[in-house]
N, C-alpha and C positions, 0 to 999 in steps of 0.2 A: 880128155875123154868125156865124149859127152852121156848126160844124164836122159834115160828114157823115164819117159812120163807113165806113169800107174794110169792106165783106166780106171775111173772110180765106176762101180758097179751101180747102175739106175737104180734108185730107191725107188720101189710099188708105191710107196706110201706119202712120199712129197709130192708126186704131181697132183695127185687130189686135195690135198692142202693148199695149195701156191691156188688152185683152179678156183677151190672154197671163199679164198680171200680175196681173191680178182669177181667172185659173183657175189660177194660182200656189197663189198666198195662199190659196182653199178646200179645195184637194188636197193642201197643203201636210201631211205629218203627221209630231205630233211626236216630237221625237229623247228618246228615255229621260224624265228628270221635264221636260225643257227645253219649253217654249210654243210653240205655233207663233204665226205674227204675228197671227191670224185671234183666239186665243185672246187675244192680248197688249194687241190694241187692244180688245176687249173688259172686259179687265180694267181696264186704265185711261181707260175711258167710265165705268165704274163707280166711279171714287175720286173725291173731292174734298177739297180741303184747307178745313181747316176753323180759320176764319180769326183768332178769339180763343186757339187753340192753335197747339201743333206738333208737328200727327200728321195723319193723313190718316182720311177716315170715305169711311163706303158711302153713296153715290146712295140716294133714296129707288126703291124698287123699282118703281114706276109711270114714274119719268127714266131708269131702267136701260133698262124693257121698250121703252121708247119711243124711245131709240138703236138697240136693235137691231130694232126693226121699221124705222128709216130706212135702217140699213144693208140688210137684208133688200127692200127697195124698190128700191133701190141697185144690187143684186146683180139683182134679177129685170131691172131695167130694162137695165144691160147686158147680160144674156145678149138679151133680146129683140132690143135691136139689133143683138146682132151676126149672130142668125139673120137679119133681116131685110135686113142688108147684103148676109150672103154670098145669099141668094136675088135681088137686085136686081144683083148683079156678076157672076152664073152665067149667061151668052149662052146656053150650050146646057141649060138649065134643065129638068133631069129632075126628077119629082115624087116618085119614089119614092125616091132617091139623097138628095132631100131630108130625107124624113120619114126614114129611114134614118140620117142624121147629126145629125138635129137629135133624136132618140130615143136615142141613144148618146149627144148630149153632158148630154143632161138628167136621165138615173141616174145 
């Protein structure tokens, strides 16, 4: 017999959390030579250990470009949602107040 899967109920409250820590991380900027995380995990999408030694080498540059176009995918798709959200959760839903904040959070 098989087992049905429980829909978990969308939490209000984590998507603006998870949104909060994702416009962390890109604003984030760095402190004198110190990386920011944005930078950090970057850098280490870029290394791999390399496996008959013991040192660390660089990604070929086509598996570099291509973590940061996922991450960049990543990035676009949450901000999408979360404009989409706050436009489906806004009862008295002004057009222009919209385009207004979703223009400010995108520069």
């Amino acid at each position: 017999m098989k087992r049905k899967c429980k829909k978990r109920p969308q939490s209000a409250s984590l998507a603006p959390i998870l949104f909060g820590m994702m416009i962390n991380i890109l604003t984030e900027n760095p402190k004198g030579l110190k990386s920011n995380a944005l930078q950090l995990f970057l850098i280490g999408r870029g290394l791999k250990s390399v496996s008959s030694r013991s040192h660390l080498g660089f990604c070929a540059a086509n598996e570099i470009s291509k973590n940061c176009n996922n991450l960049l995918r990543l990035m676009r798709h949450m901000v999408c949602g979360h404009i989409c959200r706050n436009a489906q959760m806004d009862h008295n839903f002004d057009h222009d107040k919209f385009m207004h904040s979703t223009c400010d959070l995108l520069k």
